[in-house]
C-alpha positions in Angstrom: 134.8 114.0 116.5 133.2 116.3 113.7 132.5 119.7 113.9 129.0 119.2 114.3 129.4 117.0 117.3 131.5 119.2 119.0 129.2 122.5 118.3 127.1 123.0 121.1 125.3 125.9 119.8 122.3 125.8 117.0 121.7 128.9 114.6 118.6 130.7 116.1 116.1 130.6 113.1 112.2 130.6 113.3 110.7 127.3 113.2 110.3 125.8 109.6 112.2 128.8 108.1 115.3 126.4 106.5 114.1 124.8 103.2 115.4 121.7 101.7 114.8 121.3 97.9 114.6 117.5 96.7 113.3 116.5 99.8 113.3 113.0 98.8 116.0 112.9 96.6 119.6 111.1 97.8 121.3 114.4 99.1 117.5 116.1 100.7 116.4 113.2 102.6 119.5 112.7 104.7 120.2 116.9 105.3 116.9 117.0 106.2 117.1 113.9 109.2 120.6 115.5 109.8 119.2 118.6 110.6 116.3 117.3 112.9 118.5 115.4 114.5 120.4 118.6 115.3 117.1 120.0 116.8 116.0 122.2 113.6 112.7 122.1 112.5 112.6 122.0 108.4 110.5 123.0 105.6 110.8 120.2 102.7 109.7 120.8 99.3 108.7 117.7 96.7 106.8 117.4 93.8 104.9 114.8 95.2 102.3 115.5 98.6 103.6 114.3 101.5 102.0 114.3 105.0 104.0 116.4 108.0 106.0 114.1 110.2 108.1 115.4 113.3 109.8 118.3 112.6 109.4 118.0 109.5 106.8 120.5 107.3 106.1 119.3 103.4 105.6 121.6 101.0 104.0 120.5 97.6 105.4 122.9 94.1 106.5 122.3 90.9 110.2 124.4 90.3 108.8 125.3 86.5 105.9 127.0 88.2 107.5 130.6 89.8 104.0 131.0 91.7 104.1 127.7 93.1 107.4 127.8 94.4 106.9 131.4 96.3 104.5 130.2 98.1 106.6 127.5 99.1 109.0 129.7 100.2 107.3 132.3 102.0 109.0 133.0 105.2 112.0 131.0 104.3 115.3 132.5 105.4 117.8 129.6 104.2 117.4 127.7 101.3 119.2 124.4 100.2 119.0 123.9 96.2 120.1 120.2 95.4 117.7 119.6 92.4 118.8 118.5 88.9 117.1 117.3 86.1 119.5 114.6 85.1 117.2 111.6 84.3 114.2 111.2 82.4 114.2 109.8 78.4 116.2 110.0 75.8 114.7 113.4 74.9 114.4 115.1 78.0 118.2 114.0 78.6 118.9 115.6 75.7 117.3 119.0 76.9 118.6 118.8 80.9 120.5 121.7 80.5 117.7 124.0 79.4 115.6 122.5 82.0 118.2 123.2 84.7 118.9 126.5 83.7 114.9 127.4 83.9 114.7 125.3 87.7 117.7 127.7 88.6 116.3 130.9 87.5 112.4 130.3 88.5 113.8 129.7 91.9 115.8 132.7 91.9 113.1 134.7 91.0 110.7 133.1 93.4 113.2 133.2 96.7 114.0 136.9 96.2 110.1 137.4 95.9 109.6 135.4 99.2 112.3 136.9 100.9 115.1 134.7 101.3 117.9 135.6 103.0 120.3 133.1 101.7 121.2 129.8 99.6 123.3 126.9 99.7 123.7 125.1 96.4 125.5 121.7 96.4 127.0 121.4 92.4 129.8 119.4 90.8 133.6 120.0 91.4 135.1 121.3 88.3 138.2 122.0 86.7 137.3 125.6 84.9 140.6 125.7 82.7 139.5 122.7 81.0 136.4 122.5 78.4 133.8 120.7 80.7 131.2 118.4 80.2 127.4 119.0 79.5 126.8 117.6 82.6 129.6 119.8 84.4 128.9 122.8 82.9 125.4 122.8 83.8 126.0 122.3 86.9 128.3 125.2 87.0 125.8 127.5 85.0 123.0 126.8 87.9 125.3 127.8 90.5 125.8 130.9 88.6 122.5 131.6 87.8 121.9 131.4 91.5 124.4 134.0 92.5 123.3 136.3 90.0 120.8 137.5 92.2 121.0 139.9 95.4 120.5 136.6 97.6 124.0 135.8 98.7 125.1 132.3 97.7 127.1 129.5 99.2 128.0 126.8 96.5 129.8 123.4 97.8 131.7 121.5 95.1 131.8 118.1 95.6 133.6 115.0 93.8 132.0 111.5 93.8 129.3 111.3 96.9 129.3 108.0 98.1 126.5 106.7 99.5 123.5 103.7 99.8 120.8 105.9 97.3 123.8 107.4 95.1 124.1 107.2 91.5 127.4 106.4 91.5 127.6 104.0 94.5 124.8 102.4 92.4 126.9 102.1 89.3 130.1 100.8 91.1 128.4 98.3 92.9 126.6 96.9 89.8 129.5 96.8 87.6 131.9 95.3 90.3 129.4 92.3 91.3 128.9 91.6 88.2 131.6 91.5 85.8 135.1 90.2 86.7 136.5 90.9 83.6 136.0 94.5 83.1 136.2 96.7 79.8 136.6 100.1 80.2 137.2 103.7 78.3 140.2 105.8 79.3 137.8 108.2 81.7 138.7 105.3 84.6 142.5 106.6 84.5 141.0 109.8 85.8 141.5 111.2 89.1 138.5 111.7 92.1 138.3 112.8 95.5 134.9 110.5 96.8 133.4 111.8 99.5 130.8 110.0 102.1 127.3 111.8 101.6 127.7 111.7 105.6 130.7 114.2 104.8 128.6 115.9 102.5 125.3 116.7 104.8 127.8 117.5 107.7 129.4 120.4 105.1 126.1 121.5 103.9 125.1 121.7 108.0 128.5 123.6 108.8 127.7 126.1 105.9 123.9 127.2 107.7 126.1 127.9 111.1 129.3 129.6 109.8 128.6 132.8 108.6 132.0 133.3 107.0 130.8 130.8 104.3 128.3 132.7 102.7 128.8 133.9 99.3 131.6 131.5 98.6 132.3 128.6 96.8 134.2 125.8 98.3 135.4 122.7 97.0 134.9 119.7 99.0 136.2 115.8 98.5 136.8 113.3 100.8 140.8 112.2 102.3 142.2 110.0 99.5 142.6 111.0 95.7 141.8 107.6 93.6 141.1 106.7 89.5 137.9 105.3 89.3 139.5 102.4 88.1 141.2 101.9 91.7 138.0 102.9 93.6 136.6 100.1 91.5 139.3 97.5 92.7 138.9 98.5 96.1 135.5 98.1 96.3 136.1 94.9 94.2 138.5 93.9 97.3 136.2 94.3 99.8 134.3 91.9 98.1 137.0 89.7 98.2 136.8 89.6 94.5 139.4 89.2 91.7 138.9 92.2 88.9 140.4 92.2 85.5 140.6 95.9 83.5 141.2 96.4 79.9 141.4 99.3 78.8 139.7 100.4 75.4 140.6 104.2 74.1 137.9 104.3 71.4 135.0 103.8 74.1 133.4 107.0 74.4 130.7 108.1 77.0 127.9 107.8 75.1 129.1 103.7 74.5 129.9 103.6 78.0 126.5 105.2 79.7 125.1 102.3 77.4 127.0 99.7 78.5 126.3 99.9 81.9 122.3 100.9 80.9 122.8 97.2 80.4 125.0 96.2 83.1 123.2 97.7 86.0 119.5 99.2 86.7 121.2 102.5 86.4 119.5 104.0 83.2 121.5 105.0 80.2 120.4 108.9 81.1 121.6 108.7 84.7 124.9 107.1 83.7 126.3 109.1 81.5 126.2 113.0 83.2 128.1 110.7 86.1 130.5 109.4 83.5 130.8 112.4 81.8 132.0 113.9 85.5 134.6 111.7 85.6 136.3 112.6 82.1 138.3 114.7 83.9 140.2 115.0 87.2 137.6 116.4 89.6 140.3 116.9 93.1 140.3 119.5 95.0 142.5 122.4 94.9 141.3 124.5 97.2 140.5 123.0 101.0 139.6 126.1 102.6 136.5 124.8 103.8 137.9 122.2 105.7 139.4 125.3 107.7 136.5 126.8 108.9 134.3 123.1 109.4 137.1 120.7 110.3 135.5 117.2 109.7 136.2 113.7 110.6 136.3 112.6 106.8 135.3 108.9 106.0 138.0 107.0 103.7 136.7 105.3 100.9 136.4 101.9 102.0 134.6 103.2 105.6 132.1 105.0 103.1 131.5 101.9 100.9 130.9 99.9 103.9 128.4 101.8 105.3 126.7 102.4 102.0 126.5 98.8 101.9 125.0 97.9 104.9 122.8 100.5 104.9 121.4 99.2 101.2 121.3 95.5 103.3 119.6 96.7 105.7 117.3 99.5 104.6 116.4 98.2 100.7 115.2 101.6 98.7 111.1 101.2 98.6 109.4 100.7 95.3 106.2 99.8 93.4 106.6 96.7 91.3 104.4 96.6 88.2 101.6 93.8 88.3 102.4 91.0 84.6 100.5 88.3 83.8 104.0 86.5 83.7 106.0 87.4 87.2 109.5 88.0 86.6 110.5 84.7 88.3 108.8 82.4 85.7 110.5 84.5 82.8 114.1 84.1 84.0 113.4 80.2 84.7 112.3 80.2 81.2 115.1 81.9 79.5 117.7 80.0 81.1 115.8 76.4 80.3 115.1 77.5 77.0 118.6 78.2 76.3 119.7 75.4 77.7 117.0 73.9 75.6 118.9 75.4 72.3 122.6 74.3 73.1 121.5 70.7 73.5 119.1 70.8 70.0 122.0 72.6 68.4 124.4 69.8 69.2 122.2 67.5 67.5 123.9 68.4 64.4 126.9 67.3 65.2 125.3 63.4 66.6 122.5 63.1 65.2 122.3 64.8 61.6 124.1 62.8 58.9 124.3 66.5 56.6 128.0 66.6 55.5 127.4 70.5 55.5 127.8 71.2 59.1 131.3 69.6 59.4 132.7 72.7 56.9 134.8 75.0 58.2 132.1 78.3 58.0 129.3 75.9 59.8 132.0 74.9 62.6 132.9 79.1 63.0 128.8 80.2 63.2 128.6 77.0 65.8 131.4 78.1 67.9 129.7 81.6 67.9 126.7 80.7 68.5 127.2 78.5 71.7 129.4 81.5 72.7 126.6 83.6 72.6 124.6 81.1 74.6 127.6 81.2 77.5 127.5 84.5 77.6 123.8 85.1 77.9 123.5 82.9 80.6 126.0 84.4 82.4 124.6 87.9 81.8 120.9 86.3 83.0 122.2 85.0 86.1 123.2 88.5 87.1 120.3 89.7 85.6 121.4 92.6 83.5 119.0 93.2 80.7 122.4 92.9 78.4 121.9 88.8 79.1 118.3 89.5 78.1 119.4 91.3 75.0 122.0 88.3 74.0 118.6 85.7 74.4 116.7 87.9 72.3 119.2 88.7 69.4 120.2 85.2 69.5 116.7 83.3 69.7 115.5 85.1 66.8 118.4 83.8 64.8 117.7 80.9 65.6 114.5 81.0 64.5 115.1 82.2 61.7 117.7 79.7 61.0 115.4 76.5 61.7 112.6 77.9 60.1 115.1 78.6 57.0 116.6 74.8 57.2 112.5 73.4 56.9 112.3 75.4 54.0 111.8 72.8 52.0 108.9 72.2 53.3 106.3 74.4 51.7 109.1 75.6 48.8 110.3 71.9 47.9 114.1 72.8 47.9 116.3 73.3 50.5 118.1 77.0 51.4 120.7 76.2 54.1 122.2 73.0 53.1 120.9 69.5 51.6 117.4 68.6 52.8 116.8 67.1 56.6 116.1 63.8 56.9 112.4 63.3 58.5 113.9 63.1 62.3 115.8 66.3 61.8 112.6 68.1 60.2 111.0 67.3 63.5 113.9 68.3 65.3 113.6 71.8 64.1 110.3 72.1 64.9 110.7 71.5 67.9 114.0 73.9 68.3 111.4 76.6 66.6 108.7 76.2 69.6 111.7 76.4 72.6 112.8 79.5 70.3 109.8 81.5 70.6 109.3 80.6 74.3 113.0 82.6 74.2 112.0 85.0 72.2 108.8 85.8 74.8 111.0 85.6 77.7 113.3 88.0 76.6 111.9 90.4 75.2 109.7 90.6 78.4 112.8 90.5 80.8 114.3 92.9 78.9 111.3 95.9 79.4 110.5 94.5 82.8 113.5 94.4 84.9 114.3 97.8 85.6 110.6 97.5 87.4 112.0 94.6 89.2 115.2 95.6 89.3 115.5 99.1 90.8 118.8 100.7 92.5 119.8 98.1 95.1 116.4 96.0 95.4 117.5 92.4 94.8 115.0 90.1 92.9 
């Protein structure tokens, strides 16, 4: 039993007077049906309108707009700030920091304005003897921006949150079921503390009803200390899945928030502030907390499987983008093209009387290329936009390559080798019309499938 089941007794507040921030973000949509479920009625703030539902009171304001968000907060007594402004594009990624120093201290300034009597700020768990992050570091900077203020401040520092909407449940699950063979920097040799985001609301809960926690910080992690290289095998075994890890030094995070950009749906500006979190050990050192709001923690496996069957059984909602070419189609013609190319490629070697392609440098660019074609395929079928990237790079060679060995047509010498007999000639027309229909599909995969694709949605 959890502390919150056992307490009988609810923290007598006015009606709509707690405030959630990121109401419909990962953390803000399950503390806010945590918290009507304990009987609290809740004031949730979002960017977006969004109609009243039990208990529940929306509030529409923009965090860069200090009017806006007074309003908003106007007889608020506790206030929950879980907002970031990690994703976005490449620029906006590159200027996070700034943003979430101005989103920390336009909500200052608006909550003392209002009136509020307190906050609770959920940030990263960090190591402050060791230089940290960009990621980290903001996330330390907004705690203290809030608690500059005269509004006492309760910060919860947390490890890696595991659960169905997270970032980096997302990016675990992605990489696992998809790569057996994995290649990773050293950051996977460093240590983490995951915690289920059940764990996490239940903190965040205990924190509004224990008065003894306000004004503190508190780190908070769940019972087992794991590498994420180990929290990847384990969720690797609970797919009954063999996993391969080598190690690569030289892979920084920039490289590796890339790699899995391409690996999963998880963009390239989401994935690296997680990696960048797990450059260094992020354990807890002090577990005071778990003093005063003695939990039932979830191990790491209990938290991945109910991540997981949540995701099964409540898909995250999205609007898919209306093509004149559905998604479907695409990948049905990537794969046949390619297919398509391995089997006009051979031709060379049964067909094509050219003593050319039996030379050593022809044989290396053959065994290459159909290398490339393996691995694209096997990137498609998982459908990570770094098959579709493999398709593109390598249909346009081959264009370019087919269209090279016709160049005697209009030129009247030949550029690759000795000129093509009539039958080959046709056959590289041929391989030219199956390469653009690769190069289409690609390319069009490639843009499209996050749209498809989003965290957890199966096509």
């Amino acid at each position: 039993m959890t502390y919150l089941q056992t307490e009988k007794s609810q923290l007598k507040l006015s009606p709509y007077s707690i405030l959630v921030t990121g109401a419909t973000g990962f953390i803000g949509s399950r503390l806010i049906s945590s918290l009507c479920e304990k009987g609290y009625k809740v004031t949730a703030m979002s960017r977006k309108k969004i109609k009243d539902s039990e208990n529940v009171r929306y509030v529409q304001a923009d965090v860069f707009d200090v009017d806006q968000l007074e309003k908003a907060m106007r007889g608020i007594e506790i206030a929950y700030y879980l907002l970031h402004s990690m994703e976005g594009s490449k620029k906006e990624w590159r200027e996070f920091s700034s943003r979430e120093r101005t989103q920390a201290q336009n909500f200052l300034e608006a909550a003392t304005k209002a009136g509020v009597k307190r906050i609770i700020y959920l940030g990263g768990l960090v190591n402050d003897s060791l230089e940290l992050s960009p990621h980290m570091k903001s996330r330390k900077e907004v705690g203290q921006i809030l608690a500059s203020g005269k509004i006492p401040v309760t910060e919860l520092r947390a490890s890696i949150i595991i659960g169905a909407e997270g970032g980096s449940y997302a990016m675990l699950r992605y990489l696992v079921e998809r790569l057996r063979i994995m290649v990773c920097p050293s950051w996977v040799k460093s240590l983490a503390q995951p915690i289920a985001v059940d764990n996490v609301c239940d903190y965040l809960m205990g924190c509004l009803e224990k008065p003894e926690t306000t004004g503190k910080i508190f780190e908070i992690g769940g019972p087992e200390k794991m590498t994420y290289e180990e929290l990847m095998r384990l969720y690797s075994a609970y797919l009954n899945k063999n996993l391969f890890v080598i190690q690569i030094p030289f892979l920084t995070t920039r490289l590796s928030s890339y790699w899995v950009d391409l690996i999963t749906p998880v963009k390239a500006s989401l994935a690296r502030p997680l990696i960048d979190s797990l450059v260094h050990d992020t354990i807890v050192t002090d577990d005071s907390l778990s003093k005063i709001i003695p939990l039932h923690l979830k191990s790491v496996r209990e938290s991945i499987d109910i991540a997981t069957k949540e995701m099964k059984q409540n898909p995250p909602k999205g609007e898919l983008k209306e093509e004149r070419t559905g998604f479907k189609i695409n990948q049905k013609l990537i794969q046949t093209s390619l297919i398509a190319l391995a089997i006009i490629g051979s031709t060379y070697y049964w067909l094509d009387d050219r003593p050319e392609v039996w030379q050593p440098l022809w044989l290396i660019g053959s065994f290459i290329w159909y290398s490339a074609i393996v691995a694209a395929i096997i990137f498609i079928n998982n459908k990570t936009r770094l098959g579709y990237l493999i398709a593109g790079v390598l249909s346009w060679f081959t264009l370019a390559f087919l269209l090279f060995d016709n160049f005697y047509i209009i030129f009247e010498t030949s550029f690759l080798a000795t000129q093509p007999n009539e039958l080959m000639t046709i056959r590289n027309f041929v391989g030219i019309f199956v390469a653009v229909l690769a190069v289409f599909a690609s390319h069009n995969l490639f843009h499209k499938v996050i749209d498809y694709q989003y965290r957890g949605k199966p096509i």
